[in-house]
N, C-alpha and C positions, 0 to 999 in steps of 0.2 A: 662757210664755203658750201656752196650748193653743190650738188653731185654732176649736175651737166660742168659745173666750172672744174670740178674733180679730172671728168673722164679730158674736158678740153685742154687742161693745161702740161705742159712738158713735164714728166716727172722730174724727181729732183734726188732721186732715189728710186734704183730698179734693181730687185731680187730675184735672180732667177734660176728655176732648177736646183733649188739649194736644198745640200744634204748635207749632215750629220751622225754618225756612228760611234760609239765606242763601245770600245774591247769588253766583251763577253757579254753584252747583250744582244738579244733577240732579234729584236728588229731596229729601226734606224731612228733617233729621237728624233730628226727631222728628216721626210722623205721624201723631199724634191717638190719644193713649194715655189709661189709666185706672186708676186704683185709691184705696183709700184703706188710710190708716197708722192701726191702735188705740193708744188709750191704752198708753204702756208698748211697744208693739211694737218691734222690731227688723226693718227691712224691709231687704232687700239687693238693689239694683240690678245683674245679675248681665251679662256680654256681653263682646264683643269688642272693641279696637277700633274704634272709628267707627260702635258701634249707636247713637249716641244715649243713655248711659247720664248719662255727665258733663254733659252739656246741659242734658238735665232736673233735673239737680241744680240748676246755674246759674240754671235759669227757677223753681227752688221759692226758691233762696235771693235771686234780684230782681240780678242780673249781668247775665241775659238775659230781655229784652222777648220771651213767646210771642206769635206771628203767632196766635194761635187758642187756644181754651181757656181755663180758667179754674183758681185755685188759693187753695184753701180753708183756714185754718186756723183750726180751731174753727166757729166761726157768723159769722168775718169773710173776705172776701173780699178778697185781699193778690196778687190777678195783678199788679195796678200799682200799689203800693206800695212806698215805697223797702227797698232792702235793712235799714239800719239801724232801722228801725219794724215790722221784721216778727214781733221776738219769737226769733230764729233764729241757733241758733249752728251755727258749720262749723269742721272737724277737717281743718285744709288737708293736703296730700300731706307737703309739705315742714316743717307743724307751724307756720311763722312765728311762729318766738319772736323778741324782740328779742336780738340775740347782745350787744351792752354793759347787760343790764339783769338782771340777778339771778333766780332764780325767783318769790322773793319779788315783785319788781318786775315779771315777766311776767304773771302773776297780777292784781297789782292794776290793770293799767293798763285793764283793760275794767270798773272799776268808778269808774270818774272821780264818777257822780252823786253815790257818797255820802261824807260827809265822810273827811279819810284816816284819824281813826282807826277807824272801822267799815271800813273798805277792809283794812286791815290786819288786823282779826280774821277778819274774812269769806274773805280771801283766804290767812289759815294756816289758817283749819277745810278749805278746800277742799285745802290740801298736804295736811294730815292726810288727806283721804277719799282722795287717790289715793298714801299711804303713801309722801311724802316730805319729812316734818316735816323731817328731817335734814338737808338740801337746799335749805334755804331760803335761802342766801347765794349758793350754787354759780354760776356763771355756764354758758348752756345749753352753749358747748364742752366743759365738764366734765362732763357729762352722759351716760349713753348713749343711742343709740337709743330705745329701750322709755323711760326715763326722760323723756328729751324731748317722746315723745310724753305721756306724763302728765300732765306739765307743760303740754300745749297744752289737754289736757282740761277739767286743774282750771280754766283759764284761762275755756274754752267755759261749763264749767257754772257758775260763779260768778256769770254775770249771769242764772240762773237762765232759761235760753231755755226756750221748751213744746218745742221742735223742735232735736234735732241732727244735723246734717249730717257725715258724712265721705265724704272723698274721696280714696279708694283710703291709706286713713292705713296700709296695712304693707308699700309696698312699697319703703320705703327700709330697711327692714330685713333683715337676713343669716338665711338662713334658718333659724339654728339660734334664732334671737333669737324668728320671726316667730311659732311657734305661742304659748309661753308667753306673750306680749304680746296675743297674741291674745285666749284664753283669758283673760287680765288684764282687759281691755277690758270685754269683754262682761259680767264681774263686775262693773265699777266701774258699767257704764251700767245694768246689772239691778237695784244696788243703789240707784243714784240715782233709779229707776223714770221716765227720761225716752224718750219717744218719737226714734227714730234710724231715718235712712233711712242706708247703707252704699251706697258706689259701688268695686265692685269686677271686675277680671277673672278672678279667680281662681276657681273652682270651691270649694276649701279655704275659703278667708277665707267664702265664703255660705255653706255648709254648716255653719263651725264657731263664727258667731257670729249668723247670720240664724233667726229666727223661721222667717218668710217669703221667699221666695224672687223675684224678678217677673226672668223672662231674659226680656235684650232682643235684638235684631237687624233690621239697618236700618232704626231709629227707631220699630219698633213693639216690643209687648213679646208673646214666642211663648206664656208659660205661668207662670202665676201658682200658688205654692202651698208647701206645706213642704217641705222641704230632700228628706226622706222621699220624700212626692209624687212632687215630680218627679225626682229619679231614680228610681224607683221604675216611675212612670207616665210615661210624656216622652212629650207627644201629637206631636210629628215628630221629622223625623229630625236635625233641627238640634239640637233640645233632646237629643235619647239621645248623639250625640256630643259634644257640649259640655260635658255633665254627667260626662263619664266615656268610657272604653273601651266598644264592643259590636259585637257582630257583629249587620249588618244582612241580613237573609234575603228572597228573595221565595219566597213559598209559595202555594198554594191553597187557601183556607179553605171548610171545614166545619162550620158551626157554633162548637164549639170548641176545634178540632183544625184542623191545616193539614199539608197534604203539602208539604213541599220538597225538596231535593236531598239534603239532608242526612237523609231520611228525615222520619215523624211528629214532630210538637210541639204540645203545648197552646198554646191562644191563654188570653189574659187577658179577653178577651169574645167575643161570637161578634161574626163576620162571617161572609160567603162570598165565594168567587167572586177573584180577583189581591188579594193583598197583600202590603203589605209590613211586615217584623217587625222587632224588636231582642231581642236575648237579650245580657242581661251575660254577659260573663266569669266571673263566680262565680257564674253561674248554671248553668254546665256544670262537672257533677261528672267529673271523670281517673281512672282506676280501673284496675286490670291486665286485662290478657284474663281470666285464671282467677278473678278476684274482682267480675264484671261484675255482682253484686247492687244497685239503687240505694236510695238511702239518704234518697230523701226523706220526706216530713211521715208519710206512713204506712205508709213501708218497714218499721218494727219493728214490725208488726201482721200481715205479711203472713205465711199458711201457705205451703208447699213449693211448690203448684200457684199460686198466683198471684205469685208469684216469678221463675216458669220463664217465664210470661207477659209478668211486666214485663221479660223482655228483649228484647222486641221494640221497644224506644224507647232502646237502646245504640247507638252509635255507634263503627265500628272506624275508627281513628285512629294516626297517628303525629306523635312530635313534633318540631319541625323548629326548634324557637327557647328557650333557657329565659334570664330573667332573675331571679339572684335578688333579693331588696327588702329584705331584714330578716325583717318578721315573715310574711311571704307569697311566692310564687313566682307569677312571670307565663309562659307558656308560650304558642308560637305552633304551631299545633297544624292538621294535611295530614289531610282528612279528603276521601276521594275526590276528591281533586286541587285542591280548594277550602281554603283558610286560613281558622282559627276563632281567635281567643281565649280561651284558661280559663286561671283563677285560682286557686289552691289556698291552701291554708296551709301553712308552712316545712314541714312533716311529710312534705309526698304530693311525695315529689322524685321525678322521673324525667330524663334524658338524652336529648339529640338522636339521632334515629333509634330509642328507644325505643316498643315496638307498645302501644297502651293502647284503651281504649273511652274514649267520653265518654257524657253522660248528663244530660239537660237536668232539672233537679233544681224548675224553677221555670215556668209560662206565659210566653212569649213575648209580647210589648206586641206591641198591631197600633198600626203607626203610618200608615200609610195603606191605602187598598181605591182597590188602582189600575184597576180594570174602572170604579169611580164618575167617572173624571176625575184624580185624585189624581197627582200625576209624582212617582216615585221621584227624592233629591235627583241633584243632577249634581258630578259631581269625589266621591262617595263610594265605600265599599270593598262593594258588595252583593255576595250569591251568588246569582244567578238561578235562577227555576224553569228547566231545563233542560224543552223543547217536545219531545216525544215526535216522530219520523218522522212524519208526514201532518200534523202541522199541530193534532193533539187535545192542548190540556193541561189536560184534565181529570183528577182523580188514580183516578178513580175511587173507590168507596166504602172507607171503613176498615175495615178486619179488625175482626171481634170481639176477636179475641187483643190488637191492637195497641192499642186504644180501653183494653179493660179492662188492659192494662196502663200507659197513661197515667194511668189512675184512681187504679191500684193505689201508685204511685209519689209519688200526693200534689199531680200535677201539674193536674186536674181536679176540680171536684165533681159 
């Protein structure tokens, strides 16, 4: 499902102003949040922890009574409505199969209404949808992981809910088990074309089966949008490191250009005047001193003279940490006394204590303009604009040279 078919279609499910409180805490696990789920969508409840993610699961599925708010499905209004009348299946952590009762029998036992022999066909068409005809005897110990979870699915979809719920369904799995079952899931729910909200910690799990994305944090939700989106775009600083590794910067913005310590960088919109930035890890290109040419969007276009120019947006670096990963290398990387992270692939190998450039290949996210009020987070890894002697930190204006070679480089328009 594409995001224009997202915003176009009628929800199917709408949250709104939903709040959650209990006795002798602080403040509210859920503090009045919002969204709604389209036909078919896949929505992933994404956070830490005690944001409030699992709660609001409970207040859609009717476990928890919200202090405030309201909750929609379709054109009927089910905030107080009992769990069992809502239409609403859920894909518990633990799968809650019956352990003395067969697949077969796991299966049928949420289909009581109709007689047992339509129970019985109903509930092997649904072993068949999730490819495990063979398995119809088996008792759930006999089972694996990924199997079992299957098995709670077909269970869930069989009484044909409009709404499924899971909650945190891979993390009793081993991780070699966790992506294929993953991947499995999100086929069998695409194929059954049911609307699914996912409550997960994991960064992976929202990325690799979410539509949509909604990251939560202390009971509010920070940033709604496609997997893409938001790492891509992470409007603070909470969301840029949750979503991922990044180095956060403070620089001085001009327009679309900011001076930091680390030298020039495009920004991804203008601002002026303190902010603060994120630059991924594979967004800074590692390159030898003698081969400092960068290689971004319109690097293979560029003549001999604006080449010599774009290196005025290189960075001389050393590196001071390497991990490898498989199919890519992590590198912690001393760059005037300040630590960056870049990313490469298995190819671009270098050694600790090795001298290289870096080369920011991408615009930098402004994630706050802290002159507006804005507080860079607390307990993060920033690199500070360093304040010139007297008290001026202004960067003054950009070089011709260094502008047109951000241009050059693919890193501006």
């Amino acid at each position: 499902m594409t995001l224009h078919e997202v915003e176009a279609s009628t929800p199917i499910l709408s949250v709104s102003g939903l709040v959650k409180r209990f006795a002798g805490e602080d403040r509210s696990a859920v503090g009045g949040i919002d969204f709604d789920l389209a036909p078919g969508e896949i929505f992933a409840l994404l956070g830490p922890s005690g944001c409030g993610k699992s709660t609001t699961l409970r207040m859609i599925a009717g476990f928890e009574k919200p202090d405030a708010g309201t909750v929609r499905l379709g054109d009927r209004d089910i905030t107080r409505a009992a769990p069992e009348t809502r239409g609403i299946g859920i894909v518990f952590q633990d799968y809650a199969l019956f352990p003395h009762l067969t697949v077969l029998e796991n299966v049928m036992f949420g289909l009581k209404a109709l007689p047992r022999a339509k129970r019985r066909a109903k509930a092997e068409e649904w072993i068949a949808f999730v490819g495990l005809s063979e398995f119809t005897a088996r008792m759930p110990h006999a089972l694996s992981g990924g199997q079992q979870q299957r098995v709670a699915l077909a269970r869930t979809l069989a009484s044909e809910p409009r709404l499924v719920l899971l909650d945190e369904p891979f993390s009793n799995l081993d991780a070699a088990l966790r992506e294929s079952t993953r991947d499995e899931m999100r086929a069998l729910l695409k194929k059954a074309g049911v609307s699914v909200i996912l409550v997960t910690h994991d960064q992976g799990e929202a990325f690799g089966v979410g539509d949509r994305i909604a990251l939560m944090r202390d009971g509010l939700i920070e940033q709604i949008g496609t997997p893409e989106a938001v790492y891509q775009g992470p409007r603070t600083a909470f969301a840029a490191q949750f979503l991922g590794k990044t180095n956060l910067l403070e620089g001085q913005a001009q327009g679309r250009v900011a001076k930091t310590d680390l030298g020039w960088v495009a920004l991804n919109e203008h601002a002026t005047g303190r902010v603060l930035l994120s630059l991924r890890p594979e967004h800074l290109e590692v390159m030898a001193p003698e081969a400092s040419q960068p290689t971004g969007p319109m690097a293979g276009s560029m003549d001999a003279s604006m080449a010599d120019m774009c290196r005025n947006c290189v960075l001389p670096a050393q590196i001071i940490g390497r991990e490898f990963r498989g199919h890519d290398l992590s590198y912690r990387v001393a760059v005037d006394g300040r630590e960056l992270f870049a990313l490469t692939d298995y190819r671009v190998d270098y050694r600790p204590g090795d001298r290289v450039v870096l080369c920011p290949r991408e615009p930098a996210v402004v994630l706050a303009r802290l002159d507006d009020g804005d507080v860079a987070p607390r307990g993060a890894s920033v690199v500070p604009l360093t304040v010139p002697a007297g008290g001026n930190s202004a960067p003054g204006k950009i070089s011709t040279d260094a502008l047109v070679g951000l241009r050059c480089g693919g890193m501006i328009q």
